[in-house]
C-alpha angles and dihedrals in degrees: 000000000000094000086055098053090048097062089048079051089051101042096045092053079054092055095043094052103046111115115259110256106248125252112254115234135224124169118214121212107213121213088223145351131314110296160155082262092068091051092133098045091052096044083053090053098037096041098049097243093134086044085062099052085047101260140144101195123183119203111211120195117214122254082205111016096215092069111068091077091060101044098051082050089058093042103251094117131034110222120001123203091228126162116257094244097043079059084055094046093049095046090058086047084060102245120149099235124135136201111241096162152341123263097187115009106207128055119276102191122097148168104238132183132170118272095232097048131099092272120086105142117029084239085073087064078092103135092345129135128249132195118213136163110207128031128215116054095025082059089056098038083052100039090058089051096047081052088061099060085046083253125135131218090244077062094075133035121231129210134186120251106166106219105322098097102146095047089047094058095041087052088058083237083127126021087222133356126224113218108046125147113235092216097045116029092045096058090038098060084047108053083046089063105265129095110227124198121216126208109207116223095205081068100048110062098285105112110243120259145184114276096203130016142175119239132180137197098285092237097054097055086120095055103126095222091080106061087048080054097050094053090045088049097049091042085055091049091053080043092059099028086062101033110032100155092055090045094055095041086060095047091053096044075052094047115016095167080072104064114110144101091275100057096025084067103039091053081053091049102038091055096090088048097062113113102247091204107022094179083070120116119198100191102185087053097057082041092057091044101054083046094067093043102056084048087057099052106242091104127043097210147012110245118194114276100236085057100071096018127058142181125233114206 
């Protein structure tokens, strides 16, 4: 019997003192800056949910957000949050990236004018003025909308505003703004005095489409880490989705410089938009997409789906 005891003694002195197996890392290039629109990836990381699948994840925001895409293409980043059709844009390019989950599953992105304004249809855009940042797919995105109202691009007039589209259009420089984030410009113009109206592309003739995506390096799509990342991801999304005011008190302890109305009720307004199970591919929706991309004229064809997607089980 002693002797008995003394080997569990022994054993269990063993098991105290090995060594604790080291968290893997992965490092995240994010397409901003830190934001409500993260919410999943930072109650992942404050709630200890990559911890549990054995993680140590960095988040690294972009000093030019065009670039995580193409870093994590050339291996020097494991997973970027990246834009569907930014993906589609970038395969015809020719990089090797590859889709492994959604971030937000709805578009974002939005025309917005002010309520009181001149505009109430998007048939009234005749001969106005709008305000956009980046050209390419937001030209598309408009130019669909406006071919739902049986308008043209050569109807309205567009002007450049860098990236200050909602001062632009409280200013009266532009009569709406393409470009816009639902969940951003909207409270902003609000909590700056004036009430401001979107028009959702997804409802006027444009498919709908991912906002924000995760994309790999096309050739470690079997890395293990990720799907230890996507069920961390999707624990932390049922996390936020039930408890939403605990979620937000640990981003902001996280991230104090962030608490205020602005991102207090984004992160409010952004919870429904969170992808439930971001692992999740649907295929008919990427091929429609790219459809009306190549119509448009931002892509030249239109490649298979599972060549450039992929779904980690």
């Amino acid at each position: 019997m002693k002797k008995t005891l003394l080997s569990l003694t022994l054993a269990a002195g063993l098991l105290t003192s090995a060594p604790v197996q080291a968290a893997e890392k992965l490092t995240v290039l994010l397409d901003w800056f830190t934001n409500p629109d993260h919410a999943p990836v930072i109650t992942a990381q404050t709630k200890g949910f990559f911890e549990a699948e054995g993680l140590d994840v960095e988040l690294i925001e972009p000093a030019d957000p065009a670039m995580p895409p193409k870093l994590v293409a050339a291996g020097q980043g494991d997973i970027a949050v990246s834009y569907q059709p930014t993906l589609h844009a970038h395969i015809e390019e020719g990089l090797p990236l590859s889709w492994i989950g959604t971030l937000v599953a709805t578009p974002l992105n939005s025309l917005i004018v002010l309520k009181d304004g001149p505009i109430k249809e998007l048939k009234d855009l005749k001969g106005m003025t709008v305000g956009f940042s980046v050209s390419g797919f937001e030209d598309a995105m408009l130019g669909q909308m406006l071919k739902s109202v049986d308008l043209t691009m050569d109807d309205i007039e567009l002007i450049n505003v860098n990236f200050a589209l909602s001062p632009a259009l409280m200013s009266g420089q532009v009569d709406a703004v393409i470009g816009g984030y639902r969940n951003f410009e909207l409270t902003q113009i609000e909590i700056e005095g004036r009430e401001g109206k979107a028009f959702f592309p997804e409802e006027n003739g444009v498919p709908a489409f991912d906002e924000l995506i995760y994309v790999v390096n096309k050739d470690k799509t079997g890395d293990p880490r990720f799907a230890k990342f996507l069920a961390a991801v999707e624990a932390a999304t049922i996390y936020l989705t039930n408890h939403p005011d605990d979620a937000w008190d640990a981003f902001i302890e996280a991230y104090p410089h962030l608490n205020d109305e602005l991102n207090k009720r984004a992160w409010a307004d952004t919870l429904p938009r969170f992808a439930k199970r971001p692992a999740a591919l649907d295929a008919g929706r990427y091929q429609r997409f790219a459809e009306f991309m190549a119509e448009a004229g931002l892509i030249s064809k239109v490649v298979p789906v599972e060549t450039y997607a992929v779904e980690i089980r």
